[in-house]
N, C-alpha and C positions, 0 to 999 in steps of 0.2 A: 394277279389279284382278281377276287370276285367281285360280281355288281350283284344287287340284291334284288330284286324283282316280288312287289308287295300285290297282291290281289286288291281288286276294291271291296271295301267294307262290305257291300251286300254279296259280294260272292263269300267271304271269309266268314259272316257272321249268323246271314238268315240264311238256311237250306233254300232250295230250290223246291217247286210242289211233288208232293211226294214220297219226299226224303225223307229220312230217320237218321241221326249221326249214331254213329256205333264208333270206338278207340281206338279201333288199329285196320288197316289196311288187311284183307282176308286173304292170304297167301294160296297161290293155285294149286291146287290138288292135296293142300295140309287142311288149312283153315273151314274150307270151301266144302261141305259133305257132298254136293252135287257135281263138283268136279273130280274129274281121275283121269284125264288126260296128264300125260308123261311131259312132263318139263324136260325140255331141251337144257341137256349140259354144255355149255359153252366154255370155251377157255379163252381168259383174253388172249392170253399167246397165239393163238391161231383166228382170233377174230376178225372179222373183216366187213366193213359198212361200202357195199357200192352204192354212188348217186350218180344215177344215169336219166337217159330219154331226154324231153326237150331243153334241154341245155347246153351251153358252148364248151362247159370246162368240166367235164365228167371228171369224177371223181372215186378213189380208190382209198379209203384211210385203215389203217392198222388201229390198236388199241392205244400208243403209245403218240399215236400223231391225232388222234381224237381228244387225248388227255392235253396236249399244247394248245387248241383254240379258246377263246376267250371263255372262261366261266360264270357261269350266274348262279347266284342263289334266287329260289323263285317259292314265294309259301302260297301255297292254295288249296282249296279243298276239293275232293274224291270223290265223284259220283258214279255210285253205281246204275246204270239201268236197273237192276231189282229192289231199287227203293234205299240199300243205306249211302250214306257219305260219311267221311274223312276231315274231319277240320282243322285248317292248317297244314298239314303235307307240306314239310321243306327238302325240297328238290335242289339238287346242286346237279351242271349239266351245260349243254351248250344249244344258246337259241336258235331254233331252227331258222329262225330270220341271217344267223352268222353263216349255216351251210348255205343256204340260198343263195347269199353275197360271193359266198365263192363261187357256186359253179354256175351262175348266172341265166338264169331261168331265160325262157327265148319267150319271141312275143305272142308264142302258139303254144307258151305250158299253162294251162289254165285248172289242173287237177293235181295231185301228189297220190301217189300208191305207195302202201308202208306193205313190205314182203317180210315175213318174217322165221326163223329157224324152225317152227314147229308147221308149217306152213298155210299161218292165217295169214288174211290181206284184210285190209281197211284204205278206205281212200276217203281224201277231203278236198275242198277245193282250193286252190294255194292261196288267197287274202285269208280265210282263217287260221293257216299255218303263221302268219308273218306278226299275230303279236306278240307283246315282249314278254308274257307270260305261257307262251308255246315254248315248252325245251324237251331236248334228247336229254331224257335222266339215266342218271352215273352212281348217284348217290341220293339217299333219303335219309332224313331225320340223322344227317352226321355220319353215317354207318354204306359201306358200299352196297351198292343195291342186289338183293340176295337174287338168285335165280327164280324161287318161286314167287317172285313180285315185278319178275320182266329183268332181270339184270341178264347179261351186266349192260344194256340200254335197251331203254323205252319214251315212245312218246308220251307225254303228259300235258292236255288240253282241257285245262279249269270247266271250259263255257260246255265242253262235249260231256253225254254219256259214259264210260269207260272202255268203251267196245272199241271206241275210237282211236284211243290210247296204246296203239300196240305193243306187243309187249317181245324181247328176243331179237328187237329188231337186224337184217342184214342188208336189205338192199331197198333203195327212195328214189322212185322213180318219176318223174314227173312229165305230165302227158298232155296232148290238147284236149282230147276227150275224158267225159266222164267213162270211168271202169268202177264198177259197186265192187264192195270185197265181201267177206265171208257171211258176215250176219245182213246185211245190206240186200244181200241177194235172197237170205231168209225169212224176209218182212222188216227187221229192225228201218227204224229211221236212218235214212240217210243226212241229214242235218244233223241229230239226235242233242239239241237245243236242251239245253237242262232247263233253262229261264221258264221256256213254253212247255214244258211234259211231252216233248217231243218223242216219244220210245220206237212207235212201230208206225207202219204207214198205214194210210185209212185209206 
């Protein structure tokens, strides 16, 4: 059985500064005319999520034992760093708060590294990982999450940019120190705060 997981009225209803709501989610390298990087094919049959580094009980899931932990439904809205969002976005998925619980972070993990198939990184610090509207998504709007929207799993964080949201994901790694990942080390914000217009560093 799912739990359902509701954003607060000012994330679901006012944009955030900046924003513009546009209908659907821009698929990468279809939707998107400024992207043309190659989406990684994945197959769940062969898929494989390690959670490793400061942790007691590393972890190894296939696709079929990622589908048996507890799912949530979770609705929120999509910001892009280039100004549109998404409103409403219904994610079905597992809260990164239930991976945490299993492989039991140590009391020197104070970061998360998301690695992923095409080989972006993004990191965050682990209490923004741990609310209940942070999940590994599986599925969007009812429909399995297509490849060029990050399937078949992605991170999805309401409060972040989308840069932060990795997309492909295979391996979470969690660490004492800060590691920046792909855009982070480009100028993008490291926070990347939608509330504040957080985008790039000053």
């Amino acid at each position: 059985m799912s739990d359902q997981v509701r954003g607060k009225k000012k994330e679901t209803r006012t944009l955030p500064p900046g924003q513009r709501a546009i209908r659907k989610l821009l698929r990468w390298g279809i939707d998107h005319p400024a992207i043309v990087n190659t989406i990684p094919r994945l197959e769940v049959t062969t898929w494989r999520l390690v959670i490793d580094g400061e942790v007691e009980k590393p972890l190894r899931l296939d696709w079929q034992a990622l589908l048996k932990l507890p799912k949530v439904e979770s609705v929120s809205d999509f910001h892009c760093v280039e100004g549109w969002s998404v409103r409403d976005c219904r994610w079905e998925g597992v809260r990164f708060q239930t991976l945490a619980q299993k492989v039991q972070p140590r009391d020197s993990a104070a970061y998360v590294f998301f690695e992923c198939a095409d080989g972006y990184t993004t990191s965050l610090a682990l209490p923004d990982l741990l609310d209940d509207d942070v999940v590994l998504a599986y599925r969007l709007n009812g429909q399995a999450l297509e490849a060029s929207l990050g399937g078949p799993l992605r991170l999805v964080l309401p409060k972040k940019y989308a840069y932060k949201s990795a997309m492909w994901i295979t391996r979470i790694r969690f660490l004492a120190t800060k590691r920046l990942g792909y855009w982070e080390k480009r100028g993008y914000s490291d926070s990347a705060d939608v509330w504040t217009n957080d985008r790039f560093r000053t």
